[in-house]
N, C-alpha and C positions, 0 to 999 in steps of 0.2 A: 740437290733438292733444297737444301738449308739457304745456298746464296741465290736461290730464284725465289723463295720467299720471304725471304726479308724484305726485300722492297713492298712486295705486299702490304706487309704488316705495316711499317712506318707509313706506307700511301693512304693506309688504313687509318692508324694513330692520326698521323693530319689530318686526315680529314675531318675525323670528329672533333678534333680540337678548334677546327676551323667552324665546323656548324655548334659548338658549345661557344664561342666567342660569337659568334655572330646571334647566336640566342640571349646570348647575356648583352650584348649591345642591342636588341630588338627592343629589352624591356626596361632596359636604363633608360632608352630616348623615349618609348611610349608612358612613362611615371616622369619623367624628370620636367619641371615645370620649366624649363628653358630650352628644350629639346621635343616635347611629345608635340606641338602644334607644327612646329616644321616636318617631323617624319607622317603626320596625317596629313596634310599638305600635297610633300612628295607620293606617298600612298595611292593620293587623287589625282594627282598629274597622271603617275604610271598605272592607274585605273584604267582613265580617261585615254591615253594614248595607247593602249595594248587593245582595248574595243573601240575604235575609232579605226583599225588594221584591219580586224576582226569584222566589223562589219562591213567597210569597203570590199572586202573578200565575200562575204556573203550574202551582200548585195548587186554584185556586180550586175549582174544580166536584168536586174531590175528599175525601174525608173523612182524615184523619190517617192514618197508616200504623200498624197493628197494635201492632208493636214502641215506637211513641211513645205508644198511648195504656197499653199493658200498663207502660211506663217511669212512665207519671201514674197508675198505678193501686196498683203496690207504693208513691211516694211517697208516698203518704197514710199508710203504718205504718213506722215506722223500726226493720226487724226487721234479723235477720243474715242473711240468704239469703231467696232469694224460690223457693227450687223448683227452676229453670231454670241459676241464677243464683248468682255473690255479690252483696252488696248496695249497689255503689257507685251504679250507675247509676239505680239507685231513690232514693236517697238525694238525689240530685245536683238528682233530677227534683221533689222532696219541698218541698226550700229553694226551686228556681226559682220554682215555683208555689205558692209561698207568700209571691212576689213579684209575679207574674204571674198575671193571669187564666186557666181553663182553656180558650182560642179556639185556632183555627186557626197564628195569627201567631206566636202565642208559642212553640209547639214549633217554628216553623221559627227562629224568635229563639236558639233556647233549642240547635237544630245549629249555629248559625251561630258562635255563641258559643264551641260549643264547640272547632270547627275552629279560630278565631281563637285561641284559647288555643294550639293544638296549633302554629299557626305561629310563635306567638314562642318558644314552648321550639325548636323544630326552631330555629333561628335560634340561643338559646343554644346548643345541640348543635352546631350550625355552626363556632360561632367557637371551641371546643374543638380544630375541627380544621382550620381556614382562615381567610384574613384576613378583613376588617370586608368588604371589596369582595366577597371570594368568598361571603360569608354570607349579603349581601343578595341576590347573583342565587339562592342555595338556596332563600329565602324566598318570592320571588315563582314561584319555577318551582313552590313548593308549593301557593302560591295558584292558579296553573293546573291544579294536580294535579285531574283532574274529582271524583277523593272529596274535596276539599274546597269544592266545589261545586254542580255537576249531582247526584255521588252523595251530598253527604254531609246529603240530606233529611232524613234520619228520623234522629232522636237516638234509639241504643241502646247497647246494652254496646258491638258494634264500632266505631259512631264515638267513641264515650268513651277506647277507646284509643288515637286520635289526642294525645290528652293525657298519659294512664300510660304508653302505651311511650316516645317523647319525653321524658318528664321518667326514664323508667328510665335510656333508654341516656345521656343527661344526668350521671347520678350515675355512671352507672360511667366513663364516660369520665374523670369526675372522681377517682374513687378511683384508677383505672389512676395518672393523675399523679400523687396525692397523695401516695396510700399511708396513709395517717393514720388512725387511728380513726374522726374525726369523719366522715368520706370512708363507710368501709365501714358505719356506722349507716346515713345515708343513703341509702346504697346499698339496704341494707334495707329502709328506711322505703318507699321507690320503689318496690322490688320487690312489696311487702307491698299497696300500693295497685293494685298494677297487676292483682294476684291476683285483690281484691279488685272489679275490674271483670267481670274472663270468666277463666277457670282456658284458657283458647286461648293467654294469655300465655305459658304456659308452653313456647311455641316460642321466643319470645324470650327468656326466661330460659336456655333452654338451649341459643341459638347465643350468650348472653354468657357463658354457661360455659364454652363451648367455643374461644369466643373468646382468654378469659383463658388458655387451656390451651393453643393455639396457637400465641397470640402470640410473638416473638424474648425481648420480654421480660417474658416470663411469671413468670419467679424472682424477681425486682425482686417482682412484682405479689403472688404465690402467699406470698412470703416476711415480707409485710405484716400487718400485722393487720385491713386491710379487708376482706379477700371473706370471713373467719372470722368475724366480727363483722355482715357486712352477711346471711349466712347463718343467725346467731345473732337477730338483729335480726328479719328474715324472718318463724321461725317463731312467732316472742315476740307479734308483730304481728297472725299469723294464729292466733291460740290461740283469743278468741270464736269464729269464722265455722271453727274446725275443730271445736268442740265444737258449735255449730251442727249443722254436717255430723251430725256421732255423733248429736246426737238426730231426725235426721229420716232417719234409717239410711240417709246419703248417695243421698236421691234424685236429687239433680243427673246422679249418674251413672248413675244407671238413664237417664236421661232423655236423655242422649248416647249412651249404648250404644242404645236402645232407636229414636231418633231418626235414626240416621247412621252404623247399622251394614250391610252391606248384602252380600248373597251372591252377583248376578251383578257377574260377572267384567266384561264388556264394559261394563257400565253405570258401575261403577268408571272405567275407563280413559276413556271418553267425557268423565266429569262431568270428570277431573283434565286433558286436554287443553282443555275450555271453559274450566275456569279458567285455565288460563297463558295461552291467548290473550285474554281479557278481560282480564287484569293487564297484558299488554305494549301491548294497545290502550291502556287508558288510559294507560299512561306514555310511550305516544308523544310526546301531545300536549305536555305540559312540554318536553319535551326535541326536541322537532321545533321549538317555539316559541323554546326556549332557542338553539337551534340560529341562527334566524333571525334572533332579536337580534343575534348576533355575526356573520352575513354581512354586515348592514345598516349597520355602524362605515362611517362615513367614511374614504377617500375610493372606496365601494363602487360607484358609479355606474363613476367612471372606468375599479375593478378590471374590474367586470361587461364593460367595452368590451374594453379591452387584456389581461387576463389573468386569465379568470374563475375558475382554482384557486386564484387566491390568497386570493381572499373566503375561501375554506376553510382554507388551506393556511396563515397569516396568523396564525392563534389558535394552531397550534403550533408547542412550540421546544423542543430541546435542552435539558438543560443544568439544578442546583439551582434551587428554585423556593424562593425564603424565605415565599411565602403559604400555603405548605403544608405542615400536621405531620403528617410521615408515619409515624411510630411510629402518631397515633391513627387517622388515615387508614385505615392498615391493620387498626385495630380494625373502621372503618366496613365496610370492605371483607367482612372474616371473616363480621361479624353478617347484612349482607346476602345475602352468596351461601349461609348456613346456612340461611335461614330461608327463601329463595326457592325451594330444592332440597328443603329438607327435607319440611315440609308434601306437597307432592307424592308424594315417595316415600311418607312412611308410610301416605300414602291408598293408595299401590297397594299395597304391602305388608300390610295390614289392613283393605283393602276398608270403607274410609271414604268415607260420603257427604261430598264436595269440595263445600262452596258456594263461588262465587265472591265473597261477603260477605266472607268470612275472610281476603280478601287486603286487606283495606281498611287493618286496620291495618301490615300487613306491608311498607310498600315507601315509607313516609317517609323512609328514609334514601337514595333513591335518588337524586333529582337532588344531593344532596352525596357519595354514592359518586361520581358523574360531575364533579362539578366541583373533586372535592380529587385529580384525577387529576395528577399533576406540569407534562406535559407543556401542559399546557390554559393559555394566558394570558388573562386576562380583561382588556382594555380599559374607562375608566369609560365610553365613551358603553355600554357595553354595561348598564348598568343604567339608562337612562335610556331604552333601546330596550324591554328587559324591562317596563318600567315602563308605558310605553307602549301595548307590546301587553295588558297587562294589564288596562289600563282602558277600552281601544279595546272590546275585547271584553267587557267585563262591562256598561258602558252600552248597547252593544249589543244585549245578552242582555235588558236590563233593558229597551228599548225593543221589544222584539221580543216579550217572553214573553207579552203577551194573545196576540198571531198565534200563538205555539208551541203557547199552550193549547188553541188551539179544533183546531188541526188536529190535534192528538193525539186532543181527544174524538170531532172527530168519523170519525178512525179506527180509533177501539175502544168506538165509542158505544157499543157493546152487552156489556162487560164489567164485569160487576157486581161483579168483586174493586175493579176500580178504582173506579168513581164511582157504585157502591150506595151509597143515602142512609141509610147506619146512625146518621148523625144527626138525621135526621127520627122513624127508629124510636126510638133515646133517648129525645126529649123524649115522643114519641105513649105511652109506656110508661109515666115519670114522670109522667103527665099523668094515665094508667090505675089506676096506684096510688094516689093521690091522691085522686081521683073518688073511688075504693074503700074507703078504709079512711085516712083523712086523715091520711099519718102519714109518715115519710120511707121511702122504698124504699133498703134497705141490703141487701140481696144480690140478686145477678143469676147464674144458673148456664147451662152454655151450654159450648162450646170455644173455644177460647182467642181465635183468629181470629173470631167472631163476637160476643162480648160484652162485647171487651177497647174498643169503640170505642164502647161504650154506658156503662160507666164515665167516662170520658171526656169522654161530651158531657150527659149524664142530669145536671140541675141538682144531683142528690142525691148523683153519685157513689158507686153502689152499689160494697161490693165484690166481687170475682168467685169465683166457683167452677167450680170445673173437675169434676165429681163423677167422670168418666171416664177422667180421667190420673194417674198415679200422684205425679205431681210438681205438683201444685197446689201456688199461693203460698204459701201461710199465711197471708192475710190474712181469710179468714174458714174456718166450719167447717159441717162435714154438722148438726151442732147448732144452728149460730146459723139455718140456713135455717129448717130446725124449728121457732128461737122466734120471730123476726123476721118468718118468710114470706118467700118469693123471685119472681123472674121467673125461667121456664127460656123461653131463647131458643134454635134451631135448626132450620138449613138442614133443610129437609122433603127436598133430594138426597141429602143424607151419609149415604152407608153407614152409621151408627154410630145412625142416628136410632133402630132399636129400642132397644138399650142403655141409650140414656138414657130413654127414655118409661117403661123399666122403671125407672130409678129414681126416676122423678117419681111413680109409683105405687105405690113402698112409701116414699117420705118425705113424697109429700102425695097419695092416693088422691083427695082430693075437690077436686084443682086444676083450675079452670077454663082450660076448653083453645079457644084463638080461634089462625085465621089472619089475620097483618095483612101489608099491601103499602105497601111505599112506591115513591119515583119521585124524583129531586130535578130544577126545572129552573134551568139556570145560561145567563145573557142568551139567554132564550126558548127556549133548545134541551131537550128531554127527554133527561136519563139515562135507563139500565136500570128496569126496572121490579125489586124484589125481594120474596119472598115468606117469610116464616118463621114457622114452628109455635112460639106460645106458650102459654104455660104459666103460670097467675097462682095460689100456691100463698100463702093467708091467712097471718098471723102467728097464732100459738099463743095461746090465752083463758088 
């Protein structure tokens, strides 16, 4: 009995020796100021590549999300505004994939990537305002955060500003201190890019103005030559993409008024209470997590026995807190609760269609609003708990996501938004042109949601026309369909189908009109069947 346990025990002795060194080296490199920006770094690599797996897995049987392929569709032209849009996130999408093949993987590579950016700024943003300890638990509670995750699938303009608003409030936290010229350029420059992703920024540029206006020391700030300068810098920055704007008689904003303006009252009210309870859902989970980390500090078991509030009660104290700057703190604080109240109001005030998308980038500064709270001490095993749950749960995830995927199909087997084979239709179409007229197929016309995913996956990468919206890209024209020849693709359900038949029949009368179906199947199971009216409209002699 005695020689078959021993080994027990010493397997046992190692191991804790092994996870007490690995603990103690978790929180030397996250304090140590020549070591903690490399291990968040690595953090965000192995973020970024364990959900990059994760979602290939449980996306498989589904086609790219609209918004990613319409992102690889403006990349192909390096214009100033794409319609909808300004032009960062096309841009962004342009370079990626001019590194990367146009598959499935790479736009999830290409989210993942970009969340990972967004954690190491949120991280510098951090230590502007708490110590190296307090930074790194910010960071991982970010990495739970589900949009940088679960949500943050589909690379579009609002996951893009996981990175511009992060790197905004970055510079102004920095100018607040500075005060300097060099400070309020930046400032600018920040701002100018963030614009330059969704003009939606402009809630957060205007809870940092209001911040600055706020704040105790505001005069210090106001009295500086940065926010004159980083306001100077701003508009210097946005002078292309504002003369952009003037020549296409600011269709963007036809395109929001026109998209997200809305008359009943009740249906207003409804959409903006969905959204605050999807925003507090997901931020539960960080901070419920965070929460758990810091019950679980040793010697918790004991507490658990003889005096279970103190697990709780334990993390706070009285009394100045040196890890925490509270002059910026209460910057963090201002920005947050403007931008979390605001947004809401002016929906109900101006009867604004509320997506719940829009809170995506709105609420990074949250698990650091909570942890630059004074009274909060943070113990190191608590980043080594953090650290823990963190990985526990994403190998997890990552073991788990074939079982996620099938059970999701086959509970919405029959929803053709989601696992319609519009990339079967792609190639069947490239394939059709070709047959026809041996030549590349370079426009495709259609609405946005149906032809943005045939760009996309069509080996030719046609590009798109929208002949029905007033805010089409600009990547192609009523003219080039004329010389070129197009495909018009569309749903035979959509309302809208007369409209467009009339305009396939004063720009190409003699286009050949076929219905084609597809079906995709993913390990033996049959997707939706899908059916669409096409339209094959010859190139000009």
């Amino acid at each position: 009995m005695s020689t078959t346990s021993l080994p027990t025990a010493r397997a046992r002795a190692k191991t804790r020796i092994s996870t007490n060194r690995f603990r103690v080296w978790l929180v030397a490199c996250a304090i140590h100021p020549s070591a903690r920006l490399w291990l968040v770094i690595q953090l965000a690599i192995l973020h970024a590549v364990l959900w990059t797996f994760i979602l290939i897995n449980l996306k498989a049987a589904q086609d790219v999300h609209m918004d990613v392929a319409e992102a690889y569709g403006w990349g192909q032209q390096f214009l100033w505004g794409y319609g909808k849009h300004p032009p960062l996130s096309g841009w962004i999408a342009g370079l990626w994939f001019k590194a990367f093949p146009a598959t499935d993987w790479a736009t999830y590579a290409l989210a993942m990537a970009t969340v990972g950016v967004g954690m190491v700024i949120c991280w510098l943003v951090a230590l502007r305002v708490v110590d190296a300890r307090r930074a790194f638990l910010v960071v991982v509670m970010v990495a739970l955060y589900p949009i940088f995750n679960f949500k943050g699938f589909k690379y579009n303009a609002d996951l893009l500003q996981l990175v511009t608003l992060p790197l905004l409030m970055l510079a102004y936290l920095n100018a607040f201190e500075k005060r300097s010229w060099q400070s309020g350029i930046w400032l600018g420059l920040a701002g100018a890019l963030a614009l330059m992703t969704k003009y939606w920024v402009l809630t957060m540029i205007g809870a940092i103005g209001l911040a600055a206006l706020i704040h105790p020391g505001r005069l210090r700030f106001l009295l500086s030559p940065a926010p004159w300068l980083a306001i100077a810098t701003m508009v210097v920055a946005m002078i292309p993409h504002i003369v952009w704007l003037a020549s296409v008689h600011f269709v963007p904003l036809t395109y929001a008024g026109d998209t997200y303006s809305l008359e009943d009252a009740g249906l207003v009210h409804q959409l903006v209470a969905g959204y605050a309870v999807h925003n507090i859902a997901l931020l539960a989970l960080p901070v419920a997590l965070a929460a758990l980390a810091m019950a679980l500090v040793p010697p918790w078991v004991s507490l658990l026995v003889r005096a279970p509030s103190r697990i709780v009660t334990r993390a706070w104290a009285r009394g100045a807190n040196p890890g925490v700057n509270v002059a910026q703190a209460l910057n963090v604080w201002i920005v947050q609760v403007i931008v979390a109240v605001g947004p809401p109001l002016g929906a109900l005030a101006f009867s604004i269609y509320m997506k719940t998308d829009w809170g995506i980038s709105l609420f990074f500064l949250v698990p650091l609003a909570l942890v630059a709270i004074p009274a909060l001490r943070v113990q190191s095993a608590v980043l080594f708990n953090i650290v823990a749950i963190w990985l526990v749960l994403s190998v997890a995830t990552l073991i788990a996501s074939p079982w996620i995927a099938a059970r999701e199909m086959a509970a919405n087997a029959g929803n053709a938004a989601i696992y319609g084979a519009r990339s079967d239709l792609a190639r069947e179409l490239t394939q059709a042109w070709h047959t026809r007229f041996g030549s590349r197929w370079a426009v495709v016309a259609g609405t946005m949601e149906q032809i943005q995913p045939l760009v996309f996956y069509s080996p030719d990468h046609p590009a798109a026309l929208m002949p029905l919206e007033a805010w089409d890209s600009g990547l192609t024209s009523r003219d080039d369909a004329r010389k070129y020849g197009f495909i018009g693709v569309f749903d035979p359900t959509d309302g809208r189908l007369p409209a467009f038949e009339k305009w396939v029949s004063e720009v190409a009368p003699n286009a050949e009109r076929m219905v084609m179906t597809t079906r995709r199947f993913t390990h033996g199971k049959a997707g939706p069947s899908m059916s669409w009216n096409i339209y094959i409209a010859s190139p000009a002699k």
